[in-house]
N, C-alpha and C positions, 0 to 999 in steps of 0.2 A: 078373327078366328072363327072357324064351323065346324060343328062338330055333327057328323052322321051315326045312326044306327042301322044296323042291317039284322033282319033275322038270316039265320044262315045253313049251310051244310057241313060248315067246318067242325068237325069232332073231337080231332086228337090232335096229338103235337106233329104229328106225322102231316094230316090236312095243315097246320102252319107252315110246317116246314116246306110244300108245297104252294101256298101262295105268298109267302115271304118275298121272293124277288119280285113277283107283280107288283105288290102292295107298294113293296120301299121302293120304285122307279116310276110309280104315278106320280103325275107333277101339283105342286101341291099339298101331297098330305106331308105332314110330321109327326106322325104318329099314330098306329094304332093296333089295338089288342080287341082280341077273342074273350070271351066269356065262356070256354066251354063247359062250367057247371051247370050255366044256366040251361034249362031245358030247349030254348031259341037259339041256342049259338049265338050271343050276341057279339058283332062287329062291331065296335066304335073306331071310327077313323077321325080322326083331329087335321083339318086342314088348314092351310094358312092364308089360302086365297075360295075364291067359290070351287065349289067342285060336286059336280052332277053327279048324282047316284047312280045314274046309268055308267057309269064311268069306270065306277069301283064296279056294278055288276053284272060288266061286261069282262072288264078283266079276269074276276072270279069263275066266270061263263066257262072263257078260255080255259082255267085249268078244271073243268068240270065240278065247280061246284056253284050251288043255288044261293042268290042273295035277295033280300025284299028288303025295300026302305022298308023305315019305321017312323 
């Protein structure tokens, strides 16, 4: 298992609810949550094989919002 961080753009439940279908149809992850208390937005995505952070932050790209490894 690997587990990614991303600082992000995602803010509300609204920004989830938005990249929700991206996220659960990358191949791959099994899992992952937002932190939006955290000042960084933090993404943790739990994968189950390798998976390029360009991957996830290109998906996120697509629905218009920002992600940076961590």
């Amino acid at each position: 298992m690997e587990t990614l961080k991303f600082k992000t753009t995602i803010k509300c439940g609204g920004c989830i609810s938005s990249v929700t279908p991206v996220l659960d149809h990358l191949e791959g992850i099994e899992k992952w949550e937002v932190d939006t208390v955290n000042p960084d937005k933090i993404l943790t995505v739990t994968a189950a094989t390798a998976l390029k952070p360009e991957t996830v932050i290109s998906a996120l790209a697509a629905k218009g919002y920002l992600a940076e490894a961590m």
